[in-house]
MARFIRO-627241 format. One record per residue (C-alpha): residue in three letters; chain; x, y, z. Coordinates in nm, 4 decimals. Example, Ala and Ser with C-alpha at 12.3 -4.5 7.8 and 13.67 -1.06 7.14 Angstrom:
REM MARFIRO-627241
ATOM  kekol  palum        px        py        pz
ATOM    Ala      A    1.2300   -0.4500    0.7800
ATOM    Ser      A    1.3670   -0.1060    0.7140
END
This chain:
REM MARFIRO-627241
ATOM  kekol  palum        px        py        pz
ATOM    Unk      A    0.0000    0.0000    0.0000
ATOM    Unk      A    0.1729    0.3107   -0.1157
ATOM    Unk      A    0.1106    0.5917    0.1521
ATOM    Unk      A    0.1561    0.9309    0.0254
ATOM    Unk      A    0.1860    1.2885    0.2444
ATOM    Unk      A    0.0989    1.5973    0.1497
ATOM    Unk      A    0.1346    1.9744    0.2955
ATOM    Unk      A   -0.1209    2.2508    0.3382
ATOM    Unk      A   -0.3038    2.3654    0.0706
ATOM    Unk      A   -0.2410    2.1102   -0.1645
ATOM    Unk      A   -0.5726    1.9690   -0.2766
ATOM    Unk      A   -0.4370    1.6170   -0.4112
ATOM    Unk      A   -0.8146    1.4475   -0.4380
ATOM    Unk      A   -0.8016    1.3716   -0.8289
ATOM    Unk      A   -0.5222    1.2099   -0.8757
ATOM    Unk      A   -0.6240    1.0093   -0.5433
ATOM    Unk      A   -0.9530    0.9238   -0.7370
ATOM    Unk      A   -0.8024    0.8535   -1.0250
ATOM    Unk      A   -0.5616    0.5782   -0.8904
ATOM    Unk      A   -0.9061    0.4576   -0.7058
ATOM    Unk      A   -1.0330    0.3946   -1.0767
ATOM    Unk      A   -0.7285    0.2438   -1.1741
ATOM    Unk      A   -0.6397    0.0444   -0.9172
ATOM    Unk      A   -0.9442   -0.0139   -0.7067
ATOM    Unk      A   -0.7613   -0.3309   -0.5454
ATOM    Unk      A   -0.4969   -0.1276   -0.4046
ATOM    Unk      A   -0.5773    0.1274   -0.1867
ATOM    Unk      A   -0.3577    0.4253   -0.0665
ATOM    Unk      A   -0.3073    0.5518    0.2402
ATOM    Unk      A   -0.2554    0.9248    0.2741
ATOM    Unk      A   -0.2273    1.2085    0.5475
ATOM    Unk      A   -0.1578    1.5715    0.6272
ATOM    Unk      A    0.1486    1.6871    0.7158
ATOM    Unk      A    0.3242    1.9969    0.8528
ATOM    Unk      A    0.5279    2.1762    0.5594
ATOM    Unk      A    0.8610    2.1483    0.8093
ATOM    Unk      A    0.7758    1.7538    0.7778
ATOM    Unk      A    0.8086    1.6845    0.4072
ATOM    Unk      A    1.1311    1.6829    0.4306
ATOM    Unk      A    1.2107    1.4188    0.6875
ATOM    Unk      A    0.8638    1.2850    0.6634
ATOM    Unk      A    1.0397    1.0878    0.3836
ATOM    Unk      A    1.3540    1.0471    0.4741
ATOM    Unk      A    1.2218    0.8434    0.7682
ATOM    Unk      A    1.0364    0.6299    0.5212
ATOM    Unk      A    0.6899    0.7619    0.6554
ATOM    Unk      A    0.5535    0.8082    0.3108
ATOM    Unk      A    0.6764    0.6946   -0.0217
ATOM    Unk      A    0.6067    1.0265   -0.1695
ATOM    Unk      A    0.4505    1.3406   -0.0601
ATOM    Unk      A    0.3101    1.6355   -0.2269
ATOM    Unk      A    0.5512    1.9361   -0.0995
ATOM    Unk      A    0.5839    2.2816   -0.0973
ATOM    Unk      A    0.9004    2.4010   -0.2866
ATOM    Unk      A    1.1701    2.4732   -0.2546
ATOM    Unk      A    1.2849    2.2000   -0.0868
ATOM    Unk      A    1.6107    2.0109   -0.0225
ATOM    Unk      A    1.6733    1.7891   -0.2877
ATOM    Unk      A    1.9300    1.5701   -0.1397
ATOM    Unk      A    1.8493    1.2028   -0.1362
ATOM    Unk      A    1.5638    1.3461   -0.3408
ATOM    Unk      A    1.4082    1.3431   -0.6447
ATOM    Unk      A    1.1878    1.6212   -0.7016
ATOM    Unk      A    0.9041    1.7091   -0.9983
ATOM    Unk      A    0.7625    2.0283   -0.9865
ATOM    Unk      A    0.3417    2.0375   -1.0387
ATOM    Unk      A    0.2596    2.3626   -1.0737
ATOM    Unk      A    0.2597    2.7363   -0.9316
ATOM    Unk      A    0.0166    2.9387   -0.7376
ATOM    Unk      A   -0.0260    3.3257   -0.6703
ATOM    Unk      A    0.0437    3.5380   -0.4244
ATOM    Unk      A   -0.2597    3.7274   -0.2191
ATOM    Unk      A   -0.3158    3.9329    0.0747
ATOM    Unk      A   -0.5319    3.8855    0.3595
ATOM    Unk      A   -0.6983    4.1811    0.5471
ATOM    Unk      A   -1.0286    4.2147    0.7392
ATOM    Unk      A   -1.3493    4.2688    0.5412
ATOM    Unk      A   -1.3952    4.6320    0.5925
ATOM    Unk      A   -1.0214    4.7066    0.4750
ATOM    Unk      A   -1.0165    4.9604    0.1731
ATOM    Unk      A   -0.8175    4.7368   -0.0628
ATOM    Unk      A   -1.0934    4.4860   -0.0216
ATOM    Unk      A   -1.2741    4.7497   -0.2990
ATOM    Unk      A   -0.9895    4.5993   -0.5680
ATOM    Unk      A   -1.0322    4.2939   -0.7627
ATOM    Unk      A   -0.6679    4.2722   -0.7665
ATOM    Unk      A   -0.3034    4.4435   -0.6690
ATOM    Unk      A    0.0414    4.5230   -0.6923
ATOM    Unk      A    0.2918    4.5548   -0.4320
ATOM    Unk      A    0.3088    4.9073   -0.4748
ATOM    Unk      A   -0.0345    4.9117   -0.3358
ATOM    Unk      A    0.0589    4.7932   -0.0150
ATOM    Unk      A    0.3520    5.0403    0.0289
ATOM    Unk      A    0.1720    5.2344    0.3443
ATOM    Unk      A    0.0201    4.8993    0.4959
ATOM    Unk      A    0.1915    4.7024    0.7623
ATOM    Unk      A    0.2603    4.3820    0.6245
ATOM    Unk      A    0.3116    4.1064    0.8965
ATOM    Unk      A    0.5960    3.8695    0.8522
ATOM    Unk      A    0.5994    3.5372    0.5867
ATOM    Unk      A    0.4364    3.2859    0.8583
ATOM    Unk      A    0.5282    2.8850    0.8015
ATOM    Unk      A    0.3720    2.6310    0.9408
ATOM    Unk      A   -0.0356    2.5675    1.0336
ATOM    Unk      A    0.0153    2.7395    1.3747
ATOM    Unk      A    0.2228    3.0166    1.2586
ATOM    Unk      A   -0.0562    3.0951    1.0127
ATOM    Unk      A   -0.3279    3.1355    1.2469
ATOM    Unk      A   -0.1156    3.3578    1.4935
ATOM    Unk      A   -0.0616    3.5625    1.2143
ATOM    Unk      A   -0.4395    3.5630    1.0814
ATOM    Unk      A   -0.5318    3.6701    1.4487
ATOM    Unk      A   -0.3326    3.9709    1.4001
ATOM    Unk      A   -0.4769    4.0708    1.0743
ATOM    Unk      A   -0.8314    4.0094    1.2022
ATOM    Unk      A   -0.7067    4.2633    1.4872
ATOM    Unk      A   -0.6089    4.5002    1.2643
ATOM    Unk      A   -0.2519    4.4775    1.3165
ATOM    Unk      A   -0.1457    4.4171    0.9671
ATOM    Unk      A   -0.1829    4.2752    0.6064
ATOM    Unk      A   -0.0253    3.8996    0.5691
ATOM    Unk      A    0.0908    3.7680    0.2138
ATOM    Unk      A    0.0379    3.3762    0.1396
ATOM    Unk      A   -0.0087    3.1552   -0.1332
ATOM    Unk      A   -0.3467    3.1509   -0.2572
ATOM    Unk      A   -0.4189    2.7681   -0.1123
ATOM    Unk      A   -0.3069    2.8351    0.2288
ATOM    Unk      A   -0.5622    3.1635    0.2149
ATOM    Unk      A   -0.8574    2.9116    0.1024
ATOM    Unk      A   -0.7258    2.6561    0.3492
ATOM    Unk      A   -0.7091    2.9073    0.6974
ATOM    Unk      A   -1.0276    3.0536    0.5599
ATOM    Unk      A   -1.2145    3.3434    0.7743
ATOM    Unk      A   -1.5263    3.5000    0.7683
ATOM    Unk      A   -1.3288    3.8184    0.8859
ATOM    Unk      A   -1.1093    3.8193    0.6828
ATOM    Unk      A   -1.0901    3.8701    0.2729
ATOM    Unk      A   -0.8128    3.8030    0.0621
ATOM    Unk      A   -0.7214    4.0049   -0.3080
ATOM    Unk      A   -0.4495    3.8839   -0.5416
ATOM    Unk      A   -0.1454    4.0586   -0.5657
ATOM    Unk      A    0.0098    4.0458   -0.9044
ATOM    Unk      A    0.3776    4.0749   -0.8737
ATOM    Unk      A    0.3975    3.8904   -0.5287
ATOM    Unk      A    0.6049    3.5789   -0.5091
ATOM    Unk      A    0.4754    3.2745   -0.6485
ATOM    Unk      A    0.4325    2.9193   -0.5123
ATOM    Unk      A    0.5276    2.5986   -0.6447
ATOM    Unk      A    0.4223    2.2496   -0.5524
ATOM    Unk      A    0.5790    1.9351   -0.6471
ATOM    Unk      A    0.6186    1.5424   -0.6063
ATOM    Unk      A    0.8844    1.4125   -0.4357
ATOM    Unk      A    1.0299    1.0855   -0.3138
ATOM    Unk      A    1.3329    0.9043   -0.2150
ATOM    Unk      A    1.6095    0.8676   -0.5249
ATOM    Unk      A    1.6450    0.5285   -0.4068
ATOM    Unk      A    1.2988    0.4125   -0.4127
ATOM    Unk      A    1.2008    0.2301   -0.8147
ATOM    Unk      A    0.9097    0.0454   -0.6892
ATOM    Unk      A    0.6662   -0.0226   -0.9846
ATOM    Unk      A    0.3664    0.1098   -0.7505
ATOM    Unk      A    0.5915    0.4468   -0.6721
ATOM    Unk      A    0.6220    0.4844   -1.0877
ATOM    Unk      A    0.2856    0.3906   -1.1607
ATOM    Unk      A    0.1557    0.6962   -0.8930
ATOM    Unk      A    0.3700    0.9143   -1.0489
ATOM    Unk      A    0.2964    0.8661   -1.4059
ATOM    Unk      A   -0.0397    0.9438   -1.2959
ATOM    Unk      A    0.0125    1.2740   -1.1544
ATOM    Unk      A    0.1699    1.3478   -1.4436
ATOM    Unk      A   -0.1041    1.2856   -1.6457
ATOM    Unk      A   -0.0014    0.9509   -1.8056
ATOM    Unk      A   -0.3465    0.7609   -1.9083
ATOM    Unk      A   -0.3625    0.3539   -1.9229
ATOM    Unk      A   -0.2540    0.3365   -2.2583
ATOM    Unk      A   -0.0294    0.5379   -2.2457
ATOM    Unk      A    0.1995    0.3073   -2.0166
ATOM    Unk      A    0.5355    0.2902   -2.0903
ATOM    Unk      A    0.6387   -0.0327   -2.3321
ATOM    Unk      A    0.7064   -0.3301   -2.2105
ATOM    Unk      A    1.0896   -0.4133   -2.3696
ATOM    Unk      A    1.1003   -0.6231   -2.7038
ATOM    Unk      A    1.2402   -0.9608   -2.6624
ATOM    Unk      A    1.6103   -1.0147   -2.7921
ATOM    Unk      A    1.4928   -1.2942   -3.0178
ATOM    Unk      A    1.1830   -1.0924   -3.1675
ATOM    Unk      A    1.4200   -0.8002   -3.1935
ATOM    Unk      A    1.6637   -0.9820   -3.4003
ATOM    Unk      A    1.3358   -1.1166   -3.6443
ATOM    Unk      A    1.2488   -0.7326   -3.6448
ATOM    Unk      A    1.5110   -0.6362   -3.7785
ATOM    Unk      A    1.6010   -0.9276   -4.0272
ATOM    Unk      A    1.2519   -0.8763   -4.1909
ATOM    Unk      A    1.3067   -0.4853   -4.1778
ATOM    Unk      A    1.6671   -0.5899   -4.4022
ATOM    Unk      A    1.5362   -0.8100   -4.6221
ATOM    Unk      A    1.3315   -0.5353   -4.7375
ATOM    Unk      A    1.5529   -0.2781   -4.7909
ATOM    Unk      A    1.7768   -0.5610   -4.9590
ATOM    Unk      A    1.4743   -0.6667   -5.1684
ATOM    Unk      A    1.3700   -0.2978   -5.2553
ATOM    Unk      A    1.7534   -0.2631   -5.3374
ATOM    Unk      A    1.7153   -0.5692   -5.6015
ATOM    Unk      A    1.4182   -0.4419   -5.7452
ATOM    Unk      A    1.5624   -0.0706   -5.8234
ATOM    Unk      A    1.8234   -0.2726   -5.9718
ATOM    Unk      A    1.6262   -0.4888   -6.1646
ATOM    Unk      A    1.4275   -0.1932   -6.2933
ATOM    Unk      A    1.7520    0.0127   -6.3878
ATOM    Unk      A    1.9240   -0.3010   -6.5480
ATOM    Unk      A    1.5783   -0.3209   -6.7512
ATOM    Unk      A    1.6092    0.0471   -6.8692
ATOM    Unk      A    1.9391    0.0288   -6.9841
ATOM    Unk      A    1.8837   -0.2829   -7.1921
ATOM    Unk      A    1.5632   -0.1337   -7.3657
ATOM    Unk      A    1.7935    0.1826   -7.4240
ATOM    Unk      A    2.0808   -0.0004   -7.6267
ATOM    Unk      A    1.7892   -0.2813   -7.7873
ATOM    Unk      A    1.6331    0.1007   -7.9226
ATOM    Unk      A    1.9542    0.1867   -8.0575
ATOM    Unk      A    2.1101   -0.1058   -8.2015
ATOM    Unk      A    1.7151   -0.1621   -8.3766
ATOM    Unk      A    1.7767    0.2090   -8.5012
ATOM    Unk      A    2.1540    0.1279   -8.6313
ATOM    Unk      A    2.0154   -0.1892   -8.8072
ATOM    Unk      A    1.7426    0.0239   -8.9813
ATOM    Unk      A    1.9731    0.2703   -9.1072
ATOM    Unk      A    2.2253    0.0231   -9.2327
ATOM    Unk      A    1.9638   -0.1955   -9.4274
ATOM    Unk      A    1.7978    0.1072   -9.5958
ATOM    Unk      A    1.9334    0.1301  -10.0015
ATOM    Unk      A    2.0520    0.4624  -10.0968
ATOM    Unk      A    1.9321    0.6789  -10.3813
ATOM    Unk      A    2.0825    0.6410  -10.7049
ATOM    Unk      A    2.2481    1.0012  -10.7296
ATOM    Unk      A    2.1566    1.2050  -11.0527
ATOM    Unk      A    2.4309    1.2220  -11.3766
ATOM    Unk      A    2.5755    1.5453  -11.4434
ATOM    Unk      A    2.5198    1.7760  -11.7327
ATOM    Unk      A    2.8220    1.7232  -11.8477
ATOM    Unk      A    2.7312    1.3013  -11.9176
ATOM    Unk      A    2.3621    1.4375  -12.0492
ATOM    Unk      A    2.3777    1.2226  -12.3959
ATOM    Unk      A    2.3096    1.4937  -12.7303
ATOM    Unk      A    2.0272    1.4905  -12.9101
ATOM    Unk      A    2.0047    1.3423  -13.2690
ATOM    Unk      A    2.0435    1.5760  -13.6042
ATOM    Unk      A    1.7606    1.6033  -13.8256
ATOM    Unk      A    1.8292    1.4595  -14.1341
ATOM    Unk      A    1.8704    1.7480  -14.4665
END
């Protein structure tokens, strides 16, 4: 049973459902985990991969990144820059903006102090849905620092199950599996057969030039015979061998 971690924020239901559909006899086992977990989470050989907020060390790792998320910023509901749809950074130049927070209890001390007024907070867009307020409203800010998320697991680990979860995350469907390997002995008939035809198409543009050339000279020795064969004119005598005419008789 492959068990598989994942951080805050990271909403890792359909490619759970889709392994359900694929693999409805095996099962997996996943759980929650604190973002200064994934790390040693697998390291420990708690999970066999995890779904983790980058960046993250990638020794003894290997490491695919998913995708990226925005930036917003969290305020209370009555805040003025809750009258944007969106923001910049230069927009936020007079606010007090409350240290990056880490970490699920981190977060929430720092969401108490924006509900109290005491400051703006930046965070990836999942970790606003996921600490969600009724207080508090949250605008995206264009030019903030993005968030990536990726799939990691142990370099070490090849299991077929571990490849198999990760092809489909990636978005690899059923038939789309990679190839099983082609026998040596069908190989070898492969590519015999795939020779013989070359070596026969070979032959046959032979056969077909040999055949040109040999209607080409049969066209010209016919030609040579023709000419040769053919009786010439008889040329015309001169007016110098013209016989006289006969005298009339006095």
């Amino acid at each position: 049973m492959l068990r598989i971690g994942f951080v805050p924020g990271v909403s890792p239901d359909k490619w759970f459902h889709r392994w359900a559909e694929r693999h409805p006899e095996n099962p997996l086992e996943y759980q929650l985990l604190a973002v200064q977990e994934q790390r040693s989470a697998l390291l420990e050989n708690r999970f066999e991969l995890c779904f983790v907020r980058l960046p993250i060390d990638r020794d003894q790792l290997h490491v695919i990144p998913l995708y990226r998320e925005i930036g917003v910023v969290l305020a209370p509901k009555d805040h003025e820059i809750t009258a944007f749809d969106e923001l910049e950074l230069k927009d936020l130049v007079d606010e007090n903006l409350l240290p990056t927070a880490e970490g699920a209890e981190a977060i929430e001390a720092a969401l108490d102090l924006v509900q109290a007024g005491a400051g703006l907070l930046l965070l990836p867009q999942s970790l606003a849905r996921h600490h969600h307020r009724q207080q508090l409203r949250y605008r995206p800010v264009l030019d903030a620092p993005e968030s990536e998320i990726g799939l990691a697991w142990l370099a070490d680990r090849e299991e077929p199950e571990i490849e198999e979860f990760i092809g489909v995350v990636r978005g690899r469907t059923v038939n789309s599996s990679r190839q099983e390997p082609t026998p040596p002995q069908k190989q070898q008939k492969q590519q015999k057969k795939s020779a013989g035809q070359n070596a026969d198409g070979k032959q046959g543009q032979q056969s077909r030039r040999s055949g040109a050339k040999s209607s080409v000279k049969s066209s010209a020795k016919s030609a040579a015979t023709k000419r040769a064969g053919k009786p010439s004119k008889p040329s015309k005598p001169s007016k110098s061998g013209k016989p006289g005419k006969s005298g009339k008789r006095r």
